[in-house]
C-alpha positions as CSV (number, residue, x, y, z in Angstrom):
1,X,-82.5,-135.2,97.0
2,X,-80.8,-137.5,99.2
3,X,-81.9,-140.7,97.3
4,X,-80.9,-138.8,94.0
5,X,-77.6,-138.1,95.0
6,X,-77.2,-142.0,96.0
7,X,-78.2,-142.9,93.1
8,X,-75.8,-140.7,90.9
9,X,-73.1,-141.8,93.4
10,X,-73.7,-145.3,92.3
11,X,-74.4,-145.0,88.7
12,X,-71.1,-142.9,88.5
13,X,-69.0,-145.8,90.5
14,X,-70.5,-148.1,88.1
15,X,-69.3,-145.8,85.0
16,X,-66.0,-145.8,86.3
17,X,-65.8,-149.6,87.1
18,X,-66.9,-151.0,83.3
19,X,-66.0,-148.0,81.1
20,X,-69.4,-148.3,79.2
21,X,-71.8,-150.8,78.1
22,X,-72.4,-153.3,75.4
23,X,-75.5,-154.6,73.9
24,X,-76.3,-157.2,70.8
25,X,-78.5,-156.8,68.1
26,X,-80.1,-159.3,66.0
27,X,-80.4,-158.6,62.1
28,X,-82.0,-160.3,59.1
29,X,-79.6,-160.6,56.8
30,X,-81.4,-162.7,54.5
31,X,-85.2,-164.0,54.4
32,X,-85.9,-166.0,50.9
33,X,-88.8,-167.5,51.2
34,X,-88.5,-170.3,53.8
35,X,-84.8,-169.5,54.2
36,X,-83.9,-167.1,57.1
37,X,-81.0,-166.1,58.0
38,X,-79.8,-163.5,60.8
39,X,-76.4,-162.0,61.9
40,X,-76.2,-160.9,65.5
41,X,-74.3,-157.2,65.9
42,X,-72.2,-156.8,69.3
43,X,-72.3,-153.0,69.6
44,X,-70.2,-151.6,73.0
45,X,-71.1,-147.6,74.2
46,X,-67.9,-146.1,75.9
47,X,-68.4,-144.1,78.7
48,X,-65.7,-141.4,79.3
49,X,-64.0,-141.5,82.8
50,X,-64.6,-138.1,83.3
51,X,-68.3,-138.3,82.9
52,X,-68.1,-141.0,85.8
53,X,-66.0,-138.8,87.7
54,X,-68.5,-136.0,87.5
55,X,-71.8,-138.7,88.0
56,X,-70.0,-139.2,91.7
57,X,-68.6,-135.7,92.7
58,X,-72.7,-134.4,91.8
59,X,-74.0,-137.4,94.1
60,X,-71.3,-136.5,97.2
61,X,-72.5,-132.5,96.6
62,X,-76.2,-133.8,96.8
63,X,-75.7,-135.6,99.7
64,X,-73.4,-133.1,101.5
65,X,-75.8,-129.9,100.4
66,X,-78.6,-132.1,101.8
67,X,-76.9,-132.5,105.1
68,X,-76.1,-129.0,105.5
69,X,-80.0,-127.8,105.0
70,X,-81.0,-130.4,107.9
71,X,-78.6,-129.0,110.4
């Protein structure tokens, strides 16, 4: 529990830092015999504040329900 709730605390800091991701893809456009030719797609995936928001306030309660079993 403890390591998950680091881990979601991190991830959601991360979210909230960058605002998403981006990734490129490679396409063939054309392939003609020995002609070849590719296009490269830049695709970005927005992450929501909010969702960020909620990755860290679910790694603080992990880590603070964790602590409160223990004692």
């Amino acid at each position: 529990m403890r390591t998950m709730g680091f881990v979601l605390l991190v991830v959601g800091f991360i979210a909230l830092a960058y605002g998403g991701f981006t990734y490129n893809r490679e396409r063939t456009v054309l392939d003609v015999g020995s002609l070849h030719a590719t296009a490269t797609e830049h695709h970005r995936v927005p992450i929501s504040p909010i969702v960020g928001g909620l990755l860290v306030l679910g790694g603080v309660f992990l880590l603070v329900v964790r602590r409160r079993q223990i004692v």
